[in-house]
N, C-alpha and C positions, 0 to 999 in steps of 0.2 A: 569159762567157755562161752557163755555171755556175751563176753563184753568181746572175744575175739567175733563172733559172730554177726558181732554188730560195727567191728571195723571192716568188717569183710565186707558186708554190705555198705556201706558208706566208700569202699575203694571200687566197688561194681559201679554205684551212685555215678562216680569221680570220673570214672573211665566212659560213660556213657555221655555224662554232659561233654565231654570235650573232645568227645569221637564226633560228637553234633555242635560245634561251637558256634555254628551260624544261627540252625536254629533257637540253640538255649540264646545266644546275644540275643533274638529277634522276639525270642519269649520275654525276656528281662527289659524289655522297653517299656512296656507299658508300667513295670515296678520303679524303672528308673527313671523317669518323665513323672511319678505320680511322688516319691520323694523330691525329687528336685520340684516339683513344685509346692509342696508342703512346708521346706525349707522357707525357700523365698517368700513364698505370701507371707507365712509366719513371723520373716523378717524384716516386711516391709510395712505389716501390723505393728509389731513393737516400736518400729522407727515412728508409727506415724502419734502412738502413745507416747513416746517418748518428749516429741516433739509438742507435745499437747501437753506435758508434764513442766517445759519450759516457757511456753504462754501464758501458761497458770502462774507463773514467780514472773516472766516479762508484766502483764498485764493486772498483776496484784490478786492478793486473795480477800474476795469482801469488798470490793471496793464501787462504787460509786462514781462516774467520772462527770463533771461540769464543763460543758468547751460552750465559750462566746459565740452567736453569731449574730450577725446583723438582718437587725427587722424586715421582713419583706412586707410592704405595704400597697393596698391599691385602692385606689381613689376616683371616683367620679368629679372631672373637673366643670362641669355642667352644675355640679350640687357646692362647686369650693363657694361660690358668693354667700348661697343663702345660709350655709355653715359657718361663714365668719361673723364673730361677735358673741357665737355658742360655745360650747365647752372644747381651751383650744388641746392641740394634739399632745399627748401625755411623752415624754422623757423619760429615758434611764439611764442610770451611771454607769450600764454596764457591769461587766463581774469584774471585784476589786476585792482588795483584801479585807475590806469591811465585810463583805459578804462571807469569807472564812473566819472573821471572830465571832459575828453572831450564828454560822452556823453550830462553830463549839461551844459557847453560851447556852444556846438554847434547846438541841437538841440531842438529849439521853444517846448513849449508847455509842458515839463519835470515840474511836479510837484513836485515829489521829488523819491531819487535812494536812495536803501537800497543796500549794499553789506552784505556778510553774508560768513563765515569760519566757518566750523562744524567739529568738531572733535569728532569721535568715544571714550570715552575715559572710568573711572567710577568712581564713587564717594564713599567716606570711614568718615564714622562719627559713632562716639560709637560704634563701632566694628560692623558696618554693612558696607559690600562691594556691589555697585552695577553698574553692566552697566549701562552708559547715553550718552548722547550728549552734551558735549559744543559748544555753539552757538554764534562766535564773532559776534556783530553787533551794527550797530545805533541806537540812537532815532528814527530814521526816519523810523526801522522798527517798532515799535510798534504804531506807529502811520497809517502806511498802513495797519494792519492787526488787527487794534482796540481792540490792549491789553490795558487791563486798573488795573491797579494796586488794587490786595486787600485788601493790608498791607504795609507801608514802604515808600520808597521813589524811583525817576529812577536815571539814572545815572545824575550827573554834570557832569560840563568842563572840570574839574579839572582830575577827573576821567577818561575820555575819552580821554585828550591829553596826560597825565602820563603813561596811560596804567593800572591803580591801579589792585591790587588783587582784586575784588569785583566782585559781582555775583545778579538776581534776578532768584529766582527758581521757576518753576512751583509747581501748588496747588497738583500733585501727589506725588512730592519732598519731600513737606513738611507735608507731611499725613505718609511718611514712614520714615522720616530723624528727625524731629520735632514732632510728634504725640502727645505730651501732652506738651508742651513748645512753646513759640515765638521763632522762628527763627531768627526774625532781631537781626543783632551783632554777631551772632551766625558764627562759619564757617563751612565750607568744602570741604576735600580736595578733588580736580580733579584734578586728574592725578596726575605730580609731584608737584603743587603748593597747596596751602591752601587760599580758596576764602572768604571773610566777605560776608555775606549776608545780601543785605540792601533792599529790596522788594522780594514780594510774587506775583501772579499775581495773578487774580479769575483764576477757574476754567474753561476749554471751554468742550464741551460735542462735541464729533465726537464721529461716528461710525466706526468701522471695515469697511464697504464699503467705508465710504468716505477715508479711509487708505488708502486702497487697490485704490480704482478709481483716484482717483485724488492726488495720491501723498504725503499726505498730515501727514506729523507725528502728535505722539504724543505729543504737546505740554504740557501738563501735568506735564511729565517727562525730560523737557528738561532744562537747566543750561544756564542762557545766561549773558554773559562778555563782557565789551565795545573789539571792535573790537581789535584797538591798544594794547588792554592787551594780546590778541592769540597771534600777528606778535610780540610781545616784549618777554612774556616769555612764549610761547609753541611752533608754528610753522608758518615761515614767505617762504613758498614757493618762493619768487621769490628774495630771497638772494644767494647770491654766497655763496656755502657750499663744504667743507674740503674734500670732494666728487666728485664731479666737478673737484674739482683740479687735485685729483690724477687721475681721469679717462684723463684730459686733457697730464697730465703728462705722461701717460702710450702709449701715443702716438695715442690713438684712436683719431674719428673725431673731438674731441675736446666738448667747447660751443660755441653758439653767442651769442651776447649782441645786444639789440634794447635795446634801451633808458635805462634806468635805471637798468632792471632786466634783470641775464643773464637767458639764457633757457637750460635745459639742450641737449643733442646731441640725437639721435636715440636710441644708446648704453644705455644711460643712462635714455632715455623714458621709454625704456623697463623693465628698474628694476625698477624705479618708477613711475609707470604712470600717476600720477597726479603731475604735474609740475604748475598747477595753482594756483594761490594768491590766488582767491575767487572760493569759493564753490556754490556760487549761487547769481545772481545782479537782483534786482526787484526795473525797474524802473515804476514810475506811472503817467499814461499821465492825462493833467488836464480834454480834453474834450473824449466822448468815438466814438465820430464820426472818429478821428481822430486816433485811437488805431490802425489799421492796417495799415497805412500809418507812423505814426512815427516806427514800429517794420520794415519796408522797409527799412528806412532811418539808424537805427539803425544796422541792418545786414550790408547794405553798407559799411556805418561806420568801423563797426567790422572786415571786407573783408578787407580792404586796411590797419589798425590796428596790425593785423595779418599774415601781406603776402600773403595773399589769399590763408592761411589754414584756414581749417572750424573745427576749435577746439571749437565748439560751438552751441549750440542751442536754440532755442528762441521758447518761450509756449507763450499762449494766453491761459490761464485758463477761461475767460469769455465765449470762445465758448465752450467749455468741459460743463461748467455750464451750458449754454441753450441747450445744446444740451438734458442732462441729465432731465432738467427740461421739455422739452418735453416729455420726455417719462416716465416721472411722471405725467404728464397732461392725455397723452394718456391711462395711468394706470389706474389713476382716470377716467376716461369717459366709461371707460371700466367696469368699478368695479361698477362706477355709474349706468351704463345701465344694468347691470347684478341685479343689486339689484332694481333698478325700476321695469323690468321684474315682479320678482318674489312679489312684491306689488301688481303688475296686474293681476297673477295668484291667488294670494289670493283673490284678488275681485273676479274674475269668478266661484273661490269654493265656495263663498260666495252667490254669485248669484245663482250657480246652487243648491246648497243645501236648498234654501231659497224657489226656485220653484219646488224643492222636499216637500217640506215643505208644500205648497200651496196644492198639490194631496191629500197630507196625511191629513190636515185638512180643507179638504172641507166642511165636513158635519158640523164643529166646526165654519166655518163661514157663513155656510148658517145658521145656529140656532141665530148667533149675529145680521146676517139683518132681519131677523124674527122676532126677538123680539124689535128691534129699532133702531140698529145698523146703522149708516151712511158710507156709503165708505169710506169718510173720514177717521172714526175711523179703517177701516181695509188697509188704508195706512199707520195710523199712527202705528197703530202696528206692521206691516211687517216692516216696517221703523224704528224703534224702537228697533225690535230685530237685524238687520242686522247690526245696527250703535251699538248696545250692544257689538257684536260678534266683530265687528272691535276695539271698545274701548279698551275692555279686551285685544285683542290682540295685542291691541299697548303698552301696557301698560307694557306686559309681555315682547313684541318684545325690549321693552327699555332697561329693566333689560339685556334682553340675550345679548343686542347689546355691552351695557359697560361691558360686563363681557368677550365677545369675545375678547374687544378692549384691554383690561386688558391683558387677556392671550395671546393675541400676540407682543402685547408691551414684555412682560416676558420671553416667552418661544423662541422665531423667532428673539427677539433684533431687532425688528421693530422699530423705534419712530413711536408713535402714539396721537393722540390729540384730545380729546373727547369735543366739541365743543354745547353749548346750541343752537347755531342757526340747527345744526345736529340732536337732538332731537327733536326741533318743529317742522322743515319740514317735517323728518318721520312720527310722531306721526298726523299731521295736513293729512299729503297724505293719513293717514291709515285710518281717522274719514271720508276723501273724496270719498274714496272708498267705503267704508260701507256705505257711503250715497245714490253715484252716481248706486252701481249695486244691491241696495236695490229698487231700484224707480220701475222695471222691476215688479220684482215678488209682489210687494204691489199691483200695478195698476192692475197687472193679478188676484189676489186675490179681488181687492176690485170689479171686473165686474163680477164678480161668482155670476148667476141668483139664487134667494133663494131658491125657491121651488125645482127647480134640486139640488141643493147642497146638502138640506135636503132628500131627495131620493138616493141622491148618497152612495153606499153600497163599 
């Protein structure tokens, strides 16, 4: 008897919302603007974690990074005379791969150092030409920056002490170099040489922001050759070159020599400014308590290495990362609370329209406890339709919400990530709502004296 009483009520419920179907849509707005936006923030949160998830493997984890630059100097030429004959101006070799043995020599806790040489250069197969980067480097970088091969093989020993012609190309490489054919075995030339290509890599997904924020190329598009093959036949910076000679010969200030590799002079900085071996050294420390303390020791290092020129600069990409991820969190809490908001103004439209609702059928519930009706039954009905009005509008709030998350993923090049647990909680908040600012105007409904209700004109 029950349970009939309580479908009887829920088909009154039924026939009310849809005798008013402008209304109740016009109530359900604010429920369905307030999921659909809980959706999308939600989704556009996760995207933007997600994508902080893959910075963190692009930019290594622990790691330390070393990039060359060239001295900036400034001089009083008033003070050059009575300065000459004093202590003359100090030299350095620059960052070379010397600089990567003693830094694993000497200091503890070195899991392992990538050096890396990048040459501007471009690639030419079946009569297409195009700009790229070659990339000399070790195993040891793809293992800090967890490239994983998606075809093919990585370099040997063999390879990497000979210096071989060989190459592994990024998955944008071989989308435009290789488009209907296996690459592997295949060649192409870069630059003056002609490379085999004996691996593919998967694909990595960056954005344009993270290009732009942190540094961070296109891997994609880039060509990478064991180191040794750059320094043998492209370009070995820190060799004595034919160049060198005649500017020494011409009587200018000459070069110096520190240890193995000469440097060129002032004179010869200045035509070519990049006098460094390596283009950029990532070393990676094993524990991360210790990452600003080995980059300390590391600079030290480098300072006495160098002369105590500062031909160089040292990143911590981890704190760029948290930093960045803060204000992804902060984003999201923001977006969050914006969107729970308007969830709560939909209840209140809900509520208030619901007790509009009450005025206007007075006389319709005073006739129900006249004829038999229990409170009960005119809770459950007010209750019934407010939890209707919340349903539908979460229902539709869902739709709009994947649909918003769609079109900004698309149009804005957001990553975004539409999540099942993001769905439930909307949709659950939106059924709690309908419930919780339903309870008001039922209970006000169900204490409506009968005989005044019935007289109420």
């Amino acid at each position: 008897m029950n349970k009939e009483r309580l479908f009887a009520n829920l088909w009154i419920a039924m026939e009310a919302v849809l005798a008013n179907r402008v209304r109740s849509m016009l109530t359900a707005l604010g429920i369905i603007f307030g999921v659909a936006a809980v959706i999308a923030m939600l989704a556009i949160g996760n995207g933007a974690q997600k994508e902080i998830l893959e910075q963190i493997k692009l930019v290594g984890v622990n790691n330390i990074i070393i990039k060359p630059v060239v001295e900036q100097s400034e001089e009083n030429l008033a003070e050059e005379d009575e300065e000459e004959g004093k202590e003359s101006k100090k030299f350095s070799t620059g960052l070379t791969l010397d600089d990567k043995k003693s830094i694993h020599a000497s200091i503890p806790g070195i899991q392992t150092i990538s050096p890396e040489i990048l040459i501007d250069t471009y690639i030419i197969n079946s009569g297409v030409r195009r700009s790229a980067k070659l990339i000399g480097v070790e195993p040891s970088y793809f293992e800090i920056f967890s490239f994983n091969l998606a075809e093919g093989k990585m370099f040997n020993d063999t390879q990497l002490e000979k210096g071989e012609t060989v190459c592994i190309i990024g998955k944008s490489i071989k989308s435009r170099f290789f488009p209907s054919q296996n690459p592997i075995g295949k060649y192409l030339k870069c630059g003056p040489n002609w490379l085999k290509v004996i691996g593919v890599l998967e694909e990595r997904l960056i954005s344009q922001s993270s290009i732009s924020k942190l540094g961070i190329r296109d891997y994609n598009m880039d060509v990478y050759t064991p180191l040794q093959t750059i320094l043998v036949r492209y370009k070995n910076r820190a060799l004595l070159t034919e160049e060198m000679i005649q500017s020494a010969n011409r009587g200018s200030a000459g070069f110096v020599r520190f240890g193995s590799a000469p440097v060129s002079t002032e004179a010869e900085v200045s035509q070519n400014p990049n006098y460094h071996q390596l283009d950029r050294m990532v070393v990676q420390v094993a524990e991360t308590n210790k990452l600003n303390a080995t980059a300390d020791v590391i600079v030290r290092m480098l300072e006495r290495k160098h002369n105590e020129v500062i031909d160089y600069e040292i990143e911590i990409p981890e704190l760029l990362l948290k930093q960045q991820q803060r204000t992804n969190d902060i984003f999201s809490y923001v977006l969050g609370a914006i969107a729970g908001i308007s969830l709560i103004v939909g209840g209140i439209g809900i509520m208030n329209i619901m007790l509009a609702a009450v005025l206007e059928r007075i006389k319709e519930i005073g006739l129900r406890l006249s004829i038999g009706a229990k409170k009960s039954d005119i809770i459950n009905q007010f209750m019934f339709e407010s939890m209707m009005i919340s349903f539908s509008g979460g229902v539709i709030g869902i739709f709009l919400g994947v649909f918003m998350a769609l079109a900004v993923s698309r149009f804005a090049e957001i990553p975004t990530v539409i999540s099942f647990g993001s769905i439930l909680i909307s949709f659950g908040v939106a059924i709690a709502i309908g419930l919780i600012f339903g309870i008001f105007p039922a209970r006000k409904a169900a204490l409506q004296d009968p005989i005044t209700s019935l007289r109420y004109e």
